[in-house]
VEXDO-63169 format. One line per 5 residues: number of its first residue (from 1); their letters; for each residue x, y, z of C-alpha. Coordinates in nm, 2 decimals. Example, Ala and Ser with C-alpha at 12.3 -4.5 7.8 and 13.67 -1.06 7.14 Angstrom:
! VEXDO-63169
1> as> 1.23:-0.45:0.78; 1.37:-0.11:0.71
This chain:
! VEXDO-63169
1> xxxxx> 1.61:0.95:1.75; 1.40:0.84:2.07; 1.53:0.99:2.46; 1.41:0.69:2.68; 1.21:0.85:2.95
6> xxxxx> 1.21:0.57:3.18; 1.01:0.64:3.51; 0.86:0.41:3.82; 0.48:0.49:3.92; 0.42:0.57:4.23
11> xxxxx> 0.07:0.38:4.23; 0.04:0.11:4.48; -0.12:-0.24:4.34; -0.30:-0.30:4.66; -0.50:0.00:4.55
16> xxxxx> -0.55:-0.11:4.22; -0.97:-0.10:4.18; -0.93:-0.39:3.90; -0.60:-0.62:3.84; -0.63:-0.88:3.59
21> xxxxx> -0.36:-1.12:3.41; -0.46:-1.19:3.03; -0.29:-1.48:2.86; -0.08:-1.49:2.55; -0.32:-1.51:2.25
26> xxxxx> -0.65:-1.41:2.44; -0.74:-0.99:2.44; -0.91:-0.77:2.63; -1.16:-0.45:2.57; -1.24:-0.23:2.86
31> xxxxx> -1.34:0.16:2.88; -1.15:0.40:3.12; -1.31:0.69:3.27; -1.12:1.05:3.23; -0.85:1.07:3.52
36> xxxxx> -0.80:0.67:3.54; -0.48:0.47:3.49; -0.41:0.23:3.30; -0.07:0.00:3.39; 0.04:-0.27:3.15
41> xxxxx> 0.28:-0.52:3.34; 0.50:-0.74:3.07; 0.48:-1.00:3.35; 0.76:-1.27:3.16; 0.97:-1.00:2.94
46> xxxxx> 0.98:-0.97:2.57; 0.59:-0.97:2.54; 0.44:-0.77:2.24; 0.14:-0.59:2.35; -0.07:-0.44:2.05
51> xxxxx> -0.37:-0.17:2.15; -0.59:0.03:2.03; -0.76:0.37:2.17; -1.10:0.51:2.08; -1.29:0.81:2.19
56> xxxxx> -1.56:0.61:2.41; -1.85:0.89:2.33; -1.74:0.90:1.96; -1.59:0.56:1.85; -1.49:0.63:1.52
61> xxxxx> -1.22:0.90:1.62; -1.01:0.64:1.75; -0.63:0.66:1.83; -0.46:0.79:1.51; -0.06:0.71:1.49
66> xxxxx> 0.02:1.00:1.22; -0.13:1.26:1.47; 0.06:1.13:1.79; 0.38:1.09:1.60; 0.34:1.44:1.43
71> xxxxx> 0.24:1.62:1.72; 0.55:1.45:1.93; 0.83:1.46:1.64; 0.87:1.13:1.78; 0.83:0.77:1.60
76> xxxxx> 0.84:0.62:1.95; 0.59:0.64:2.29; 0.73:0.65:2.58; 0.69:0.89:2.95; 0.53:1.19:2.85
81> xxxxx> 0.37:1.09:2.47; 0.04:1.19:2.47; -0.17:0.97:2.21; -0.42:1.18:2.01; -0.71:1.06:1.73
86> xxxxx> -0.75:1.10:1.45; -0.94:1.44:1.51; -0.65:1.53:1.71; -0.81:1.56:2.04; -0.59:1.40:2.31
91> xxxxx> -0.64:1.06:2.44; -0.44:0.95:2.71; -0.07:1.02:2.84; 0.18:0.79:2.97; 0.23:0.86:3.29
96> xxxxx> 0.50:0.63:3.39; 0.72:0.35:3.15; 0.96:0.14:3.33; 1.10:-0.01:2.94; 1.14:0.36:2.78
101> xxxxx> 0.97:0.30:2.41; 0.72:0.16:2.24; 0.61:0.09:1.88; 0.40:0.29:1.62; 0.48:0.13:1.31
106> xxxxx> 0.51:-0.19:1.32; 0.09:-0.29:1.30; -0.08:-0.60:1.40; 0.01:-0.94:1.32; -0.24:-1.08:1.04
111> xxxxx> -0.35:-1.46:0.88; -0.27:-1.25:0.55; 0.04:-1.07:0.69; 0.18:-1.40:0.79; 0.16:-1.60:0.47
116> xxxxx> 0.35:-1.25:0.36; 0.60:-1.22:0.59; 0.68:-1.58:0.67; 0.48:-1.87:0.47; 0.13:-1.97:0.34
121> xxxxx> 0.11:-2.28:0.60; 0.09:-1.96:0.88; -0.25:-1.89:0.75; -0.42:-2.08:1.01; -0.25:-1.93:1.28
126> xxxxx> -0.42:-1.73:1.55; -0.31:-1.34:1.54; -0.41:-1.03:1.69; -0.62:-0.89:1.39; -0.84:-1.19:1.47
131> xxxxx> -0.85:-1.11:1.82; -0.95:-0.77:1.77; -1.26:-0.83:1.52; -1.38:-1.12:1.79; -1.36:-0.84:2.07
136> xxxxx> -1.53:-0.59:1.87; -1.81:-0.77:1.75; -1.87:-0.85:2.13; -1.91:-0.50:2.22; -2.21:-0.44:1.95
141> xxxxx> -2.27:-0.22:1.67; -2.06:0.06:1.80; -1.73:-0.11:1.70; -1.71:-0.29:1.37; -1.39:-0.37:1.16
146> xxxxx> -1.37:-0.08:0.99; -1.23:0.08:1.34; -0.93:-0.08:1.32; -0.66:0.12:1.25; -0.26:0.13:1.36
151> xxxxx> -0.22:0.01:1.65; 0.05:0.10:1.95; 0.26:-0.18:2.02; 0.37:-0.19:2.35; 0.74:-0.33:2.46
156> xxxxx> 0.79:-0.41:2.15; 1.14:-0.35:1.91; 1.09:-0.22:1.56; 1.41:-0.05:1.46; 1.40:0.19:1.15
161> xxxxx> 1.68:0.09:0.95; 1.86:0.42:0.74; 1.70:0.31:0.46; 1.42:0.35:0.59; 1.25:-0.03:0.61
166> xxxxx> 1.18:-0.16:0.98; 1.31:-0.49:1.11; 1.12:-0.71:1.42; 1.41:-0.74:1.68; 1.43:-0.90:2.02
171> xxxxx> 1.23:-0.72:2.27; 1.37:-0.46:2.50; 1.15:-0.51:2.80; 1.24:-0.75:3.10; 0.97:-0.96:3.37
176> xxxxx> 0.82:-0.70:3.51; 0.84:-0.39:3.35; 0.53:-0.23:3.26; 0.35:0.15:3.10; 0.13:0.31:3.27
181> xxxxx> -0.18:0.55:3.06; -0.39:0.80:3.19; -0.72:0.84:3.03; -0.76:1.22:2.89; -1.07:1.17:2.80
186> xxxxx> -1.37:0.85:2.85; -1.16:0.62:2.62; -1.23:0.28:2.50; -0.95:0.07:2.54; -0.90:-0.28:2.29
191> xxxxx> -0.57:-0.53:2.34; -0.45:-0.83:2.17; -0.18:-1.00:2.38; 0.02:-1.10:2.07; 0.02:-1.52:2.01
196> xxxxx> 0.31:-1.41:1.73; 0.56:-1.73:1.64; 0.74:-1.61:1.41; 0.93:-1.33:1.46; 1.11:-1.24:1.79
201> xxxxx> 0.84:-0.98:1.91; 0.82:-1.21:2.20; 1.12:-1.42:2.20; 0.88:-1.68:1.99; 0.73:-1.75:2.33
206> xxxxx> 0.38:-1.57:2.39; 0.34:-1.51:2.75; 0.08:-1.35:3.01; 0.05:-0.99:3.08; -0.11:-0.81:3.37
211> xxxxx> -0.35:-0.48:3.33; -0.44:-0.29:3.64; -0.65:0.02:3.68; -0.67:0.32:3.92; -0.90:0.59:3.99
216> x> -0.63:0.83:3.97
């Protein structure tokens, strides 16, 4: 069973050193420096925000979900977690979470995982596996498709069940709330705002989030 650990950052946003909003459907790939913070504002509430991590020197250790949730005995993220690769070495922490958990299982959206899930007229639909492979072939040869791996989605509700299936609920963010990482290591960060319109992720309404960044 997750313990919310819900906390408020101290950080200022006036002292933000970069403070972007990123709209529903679009992404974002950015590297942090060790020390830096990362906050994640769910600017509407209900937003699914699916990331990855990679070791920036080494990109193909990137964020593994097996060794964060093994090394936390926890399925959920929240203040505290620390996410590890697949090596193990640690990644980032959250540092502050004003929603209290976050997703490791559910993965990202799909054009194949759609026609699954929902219907075969979804196909054509834009989804964050797509976004991801059209960020990484921007940032060159380091990052190819075969990076991808299980991603963290942020704000996002995926209940296990006692039989042990998961189930897409209604978000348990609200406007405003946000997480807040702090880079372990040089880290590689890679986001899909989810464009997801068929399940309740996000309410069936993609909206905006905002990403800011400290020094410390």
């Amino acid at each position: 069973m997750a313990v919310f650990k819900e906390m408020e950052s101290p950080r200022k946003v006036e002292e933000a050193i970069y403070n972007e909003v990123i709209m529903a459907g679009t992404g974002w790939m950015h590297e942090l420096l060790p020390g830096q913070v990362l906050r994640i504002v769910d600017l509407e509430g209900n937003q699914a925000v699916d990331t990855l991590f990679f070791d920036a020197e080494n990109p193909e250790d990137h964020y593994s979900a097996v060794a964060t949730i093994t090394a936390q005995q926890n399925i959920y993220l929240t203040t505290g977690s620390v996410l590890r690769t697949e090596s193990g070495k640690e990644l980032l922490k959250i540092v502050a979470d004003t929603c209290g958990r976050h997703d490791t299982l559910g993965g990202a959206c799909s054009a194949q995982s759609n026609t699954v899930r929902y219907s075969h007229d979804t196909l054509s639909m834009h989804n964050c596996r797509d976004t991801f492979m059209l960020l990484l072939a921007q940032h060159g040869e380091n990052y190819t498709k075969r990076d991808l791996a299980p991603n963290v989605n942020f704000f996002m509700n995926v209940p296990v069940t006692p039989e042990g299936s998961l189930k897409f609920d209604d978000g348990i963010s609200g406007p405003g709330r946000y997480v807040e990482l702090q880079a372990i290591r040089q880290t590689m960060v890679l986001i899909s705002n989810c464009p997801q319109l068929n399940n309740p992720c996000n309410a069936y309404n993609p909206t905006p989030i905002r990403l800011l960044i400290w020094d410390n």
